[in-house]
C-alpha positions, -999 to 999 in steps of 0.1 A, spaced: 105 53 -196 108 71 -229 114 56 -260 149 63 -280 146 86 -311 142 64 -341 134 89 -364 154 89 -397 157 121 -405 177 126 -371 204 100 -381 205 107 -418 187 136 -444 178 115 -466 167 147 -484 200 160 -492 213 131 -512 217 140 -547 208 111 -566 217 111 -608 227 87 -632 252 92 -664 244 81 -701 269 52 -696 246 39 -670 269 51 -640 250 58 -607 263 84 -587 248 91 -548 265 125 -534 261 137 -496 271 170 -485 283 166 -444 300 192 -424 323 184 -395 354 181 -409 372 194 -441 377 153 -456 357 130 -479 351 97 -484 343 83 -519 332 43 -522 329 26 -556 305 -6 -555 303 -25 -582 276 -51 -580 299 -80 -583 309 -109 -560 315 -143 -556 279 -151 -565 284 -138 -602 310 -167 -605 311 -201 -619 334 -229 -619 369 -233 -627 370 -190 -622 360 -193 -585 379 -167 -565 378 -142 -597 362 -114 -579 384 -112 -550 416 -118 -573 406 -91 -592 403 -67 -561 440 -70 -564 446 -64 -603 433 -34 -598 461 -13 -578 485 -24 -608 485 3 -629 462 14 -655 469 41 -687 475 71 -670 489 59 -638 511 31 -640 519 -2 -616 520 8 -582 513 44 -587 473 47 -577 484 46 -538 516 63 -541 503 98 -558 468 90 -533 490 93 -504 509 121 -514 479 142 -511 472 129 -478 446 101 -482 446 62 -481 423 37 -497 414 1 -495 386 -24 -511 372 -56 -501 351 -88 -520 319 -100 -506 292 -129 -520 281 -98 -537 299 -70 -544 334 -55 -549 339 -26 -528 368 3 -538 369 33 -514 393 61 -506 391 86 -478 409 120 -475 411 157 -477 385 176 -496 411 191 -517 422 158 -533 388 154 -546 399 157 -583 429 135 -579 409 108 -566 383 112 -595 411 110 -619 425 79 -600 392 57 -604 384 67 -634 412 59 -654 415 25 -640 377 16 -644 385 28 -686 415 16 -688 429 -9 -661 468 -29 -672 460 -65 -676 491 -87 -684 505 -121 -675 534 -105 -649 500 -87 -628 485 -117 -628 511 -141 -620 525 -114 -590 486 -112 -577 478 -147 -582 502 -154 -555 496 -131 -531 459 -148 -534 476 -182 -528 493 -172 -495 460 -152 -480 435 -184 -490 468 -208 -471 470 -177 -444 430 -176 -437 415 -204 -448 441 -237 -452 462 -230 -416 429 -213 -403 405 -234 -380 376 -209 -388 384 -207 -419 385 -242 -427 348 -248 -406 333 -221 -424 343 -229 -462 328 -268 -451 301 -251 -437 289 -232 -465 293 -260 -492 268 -278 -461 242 -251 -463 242 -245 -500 241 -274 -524 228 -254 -559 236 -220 -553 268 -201 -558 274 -191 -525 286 -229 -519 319 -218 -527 345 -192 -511 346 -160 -520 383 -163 -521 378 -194 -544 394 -227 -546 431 -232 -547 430 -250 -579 403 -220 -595 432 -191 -585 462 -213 -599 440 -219 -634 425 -183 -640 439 -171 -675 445 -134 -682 419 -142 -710 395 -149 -677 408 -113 -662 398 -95 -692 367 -107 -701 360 -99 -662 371 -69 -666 347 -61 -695 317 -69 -682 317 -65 -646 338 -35 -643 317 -13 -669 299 19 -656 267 3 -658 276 -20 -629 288 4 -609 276 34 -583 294 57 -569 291 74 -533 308 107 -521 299 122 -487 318 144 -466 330 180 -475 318 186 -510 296 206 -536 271 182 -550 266 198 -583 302 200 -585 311 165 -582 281 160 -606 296 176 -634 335 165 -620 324 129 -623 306 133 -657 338 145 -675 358 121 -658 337 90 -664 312 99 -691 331 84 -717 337 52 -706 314 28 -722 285 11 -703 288 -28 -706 262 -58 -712 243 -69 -686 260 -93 -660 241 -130 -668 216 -143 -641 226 -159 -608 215 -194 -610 191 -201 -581 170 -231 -574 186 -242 -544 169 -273 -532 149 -272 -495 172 -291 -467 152 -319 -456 172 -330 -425 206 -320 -406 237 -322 -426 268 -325 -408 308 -326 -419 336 -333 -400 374 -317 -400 404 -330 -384 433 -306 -380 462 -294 -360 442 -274 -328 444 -273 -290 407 -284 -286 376 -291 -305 354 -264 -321 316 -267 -334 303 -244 -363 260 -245 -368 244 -232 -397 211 -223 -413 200 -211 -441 178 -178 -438 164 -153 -457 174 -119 -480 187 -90 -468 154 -73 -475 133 -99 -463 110 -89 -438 129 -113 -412 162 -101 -416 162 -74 -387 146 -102 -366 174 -125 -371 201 -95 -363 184 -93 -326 184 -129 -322 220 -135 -333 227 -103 -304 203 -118 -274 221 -153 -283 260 -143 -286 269 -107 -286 282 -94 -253 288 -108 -215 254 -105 -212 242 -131 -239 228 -164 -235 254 -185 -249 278 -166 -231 259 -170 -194 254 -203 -200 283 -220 -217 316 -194 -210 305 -183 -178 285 -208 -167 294 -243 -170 327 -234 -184 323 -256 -215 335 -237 -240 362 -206 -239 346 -183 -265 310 -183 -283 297 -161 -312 275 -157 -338 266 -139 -367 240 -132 -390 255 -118 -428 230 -101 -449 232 -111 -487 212 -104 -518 201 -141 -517 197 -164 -486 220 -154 -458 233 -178 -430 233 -178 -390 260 -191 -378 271 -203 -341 307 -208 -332 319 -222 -303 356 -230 -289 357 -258 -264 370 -256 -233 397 -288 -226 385 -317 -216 348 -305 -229 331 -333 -251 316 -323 -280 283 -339 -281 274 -319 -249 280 -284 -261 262 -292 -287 235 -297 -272 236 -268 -248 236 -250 -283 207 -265 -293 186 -258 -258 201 -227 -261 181 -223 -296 153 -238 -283 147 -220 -258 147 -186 -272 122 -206 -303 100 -220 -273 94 -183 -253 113 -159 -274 134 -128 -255 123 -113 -225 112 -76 -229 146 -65 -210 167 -85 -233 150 -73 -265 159 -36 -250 195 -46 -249 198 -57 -283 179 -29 -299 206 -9 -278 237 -23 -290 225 -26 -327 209 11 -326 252 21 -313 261 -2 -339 242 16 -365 247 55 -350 285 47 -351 284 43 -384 263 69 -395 285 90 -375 315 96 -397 320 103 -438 330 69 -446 304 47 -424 277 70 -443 291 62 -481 294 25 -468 259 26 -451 243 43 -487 260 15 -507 255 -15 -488 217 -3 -487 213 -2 -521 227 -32 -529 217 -49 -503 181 -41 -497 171 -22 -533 176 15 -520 200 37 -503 175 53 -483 169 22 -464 204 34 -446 188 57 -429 155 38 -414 179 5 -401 170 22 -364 132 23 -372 134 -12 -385 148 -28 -353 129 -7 -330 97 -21 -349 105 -56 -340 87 -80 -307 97 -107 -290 72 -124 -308 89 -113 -339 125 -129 -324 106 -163 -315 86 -167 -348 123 -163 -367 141 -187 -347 113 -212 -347 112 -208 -385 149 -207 -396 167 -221 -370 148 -252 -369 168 -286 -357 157 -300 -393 175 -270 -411 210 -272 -393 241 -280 -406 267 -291 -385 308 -288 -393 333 -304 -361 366 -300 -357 390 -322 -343 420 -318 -333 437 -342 -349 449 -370 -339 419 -372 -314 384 -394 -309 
């Protein structure tokens, strides 16, 4: 049978990204793709929840909002409206680690969007009335997605399970009371140190003249100062020593069970491992949580799983739904055998084929358009240490064994290292 291409070069040219850095400390990655006349243009800056502390939790990701209101040159509201004029949308998101601003659209608006981000990174509008207005839109997503959210709910209780030192132990959205005390002192000293150039890199890719955006992005930026170095994340975080569990009653149709462990870095050398054991366990009809607990004995009505890679530890989670009239204890343990069976004998050769397939799409279809590629370069580097690693993700998972997916589960997913959250509907036993 032969063996899919794996080879980076034939995904990404790794060759043709122009790599600089202003005197302000502002990184800039630039990739020149054909296909179609539009552009994509991501700023990460290398903040998240992780950088917090508390009594500011939920800072990051409140921020994310500040930042459409208006800044010296463009005022409240108008960053979108003039974007969209010239035919292009944007969006951001908050993660554990960073703070993600992006923008795709037409190669001709380049120097729009250039003068868009760059006057709100030098000179963003902080006052109480943006604050107050964002603060409770925060409110309503955190009661939206989190307090009237059965996920939502397991996962926060999860997380404060798995971690007991490190920041990630809280939300990235924060907690209620954090969002309803954040001053507009709190916003700007943000603002100042984790929002300079020197925390920042910039990606373009898509229909564009490298040495052009170069010197665009120099003018546009070059004067904006660089700021101090953001303080250390505190680690330390203490080795679980048995099974933690929590428990959640709450307004639902049927039970639910969350499990968690605590596993390693994004660029750990386990990481890829993990990804093809989260996809043989829960990832498609084929899976064995799916076979055995949806399809089989009808216990549960959905399973899934995921795997998040972070700068620091990431967690494996397994979510499962129960069916009605399923009792919890025994779908918790067909999770467990589940686990233990793929620790005991690891994945058959077929079924490591069928993940490496559906993580190799995975990674192709993002590689395959102008805004997957300045996601993929960012996440890289801040993520694993280097945007190149975008384009060797397929090398990395075709490198891995089924001895590779046993030793990982025996070693992370361990009974000893779970944490367990349950919901109940409440009301019930």
């Amino acid at each position: 049978m032969r063996r899919p291409e794996t080879h980076a070069a034939r995904v990404i040219d790794l060759d043709a990204v122009r790599a600089s850095t202003l005197p302000n400390g502002l990184r800039l990655r630039v990739l020149r793709e054909g296909g179609s006349p539009t552009v994509s243009y991501a700023t990460f800056f290398q903040v998240g929840s992780r950088n917090e502390r508390p009594g500011i939790t939920g800072i990051s990701h409140l921020f994310e909002h500040m930042m459409f209101n208006g800044a010296l040159k463009y005022g409240p509201k108008e960053f979108d409206r003039v974007l969209e004029a010239r035919g292009g949308h944007s969006n951001a998101y908050t993660s554990n680690d960073l703070t993600v601003y992006y923008e795709d659209f037409g190669a001709a608006a380049l120097e729009t969007v250039v003068d868009l981000e760059s006057d709100r990174m030098r000179s963003l509008r902080i006052d109480d009335g943006a604050l107050e207005q964002e603060r409770e839109v925060v409110k309503e997503e955190r009661r939206l997605r989190t307090d009237n959210s059965v996920f939502g709910l397991m996962e926060e209780a999860l997380e404060a399970l798995v971690f007991q030192a490190h920041p990630y132990r809280w939300p990235v959205i924060g907690w209620m009371s954090d969002i309803e005390r954040i001053s507009r002192a709190d916003c700007e000293a943000f603002f100042r140190a984790s929002y300079a150039p020197s925390n920042a890199v910039l990606y373009v890719v898509g229909d564009v003249d490298p040495e052009a955006v170069e010197a665009l992005v120099a003018r546009a930026y070059g004067d904006i100062p660089a700021g101090p170095p953001l303080p250390p994340v505190p680690g330390g975080e203490p080795e679980q020593r048995g099974e933690r569990r929590a428990e959640i009653r709450f307004p639902a149709q049927a039970p639910s069970l969350l499990l968690g462990w605590r596993g390693p870095p994004a660029r750990g050398p386990d990481a890829a491992a993990l990804d093809l054991a989260q996809v043989c366990l829960a990832v498609g009809e084929a899976s064995r949580l799916r076979r055995a607990l949806v399809h089989g004995s009808g216990l549960a009505v959905s399973v899934s799983a995921s795997f998040g890679w972070r700068i620091d530890a990431g967690v494996f989670l397994l979510y499962a739904e129960l069916a009605p009239g399923a009792r919890v204890a025994r779908v918790e343990r067909a999770l467990a055998d589940e686990v233990a069976g793929l620790a005991a004998r690891g994945p058959s050769a077929g079924e490591l084929r069928r993940a490496q397939a559906l993580l190799r799409s995975g990674v192709l279809h993002e590689l395959g358009t102008h805004h997957g590629l300045a996601q993929a370069l960012g996440q890289a580097e801040a993520l694993l240490g280097d945007w190149r690693e975008a384009g060797r993700q397929l090398e990395t998972y075709a490198a891995v064994r089924p001895a590779d997916v046993r030793r990982v589960v025996r070693q992370y997913l361990a009974p000893e290292r779970r944490s367990v959250v349950t919901l109940v509907p409440e009301g019930g036993r």
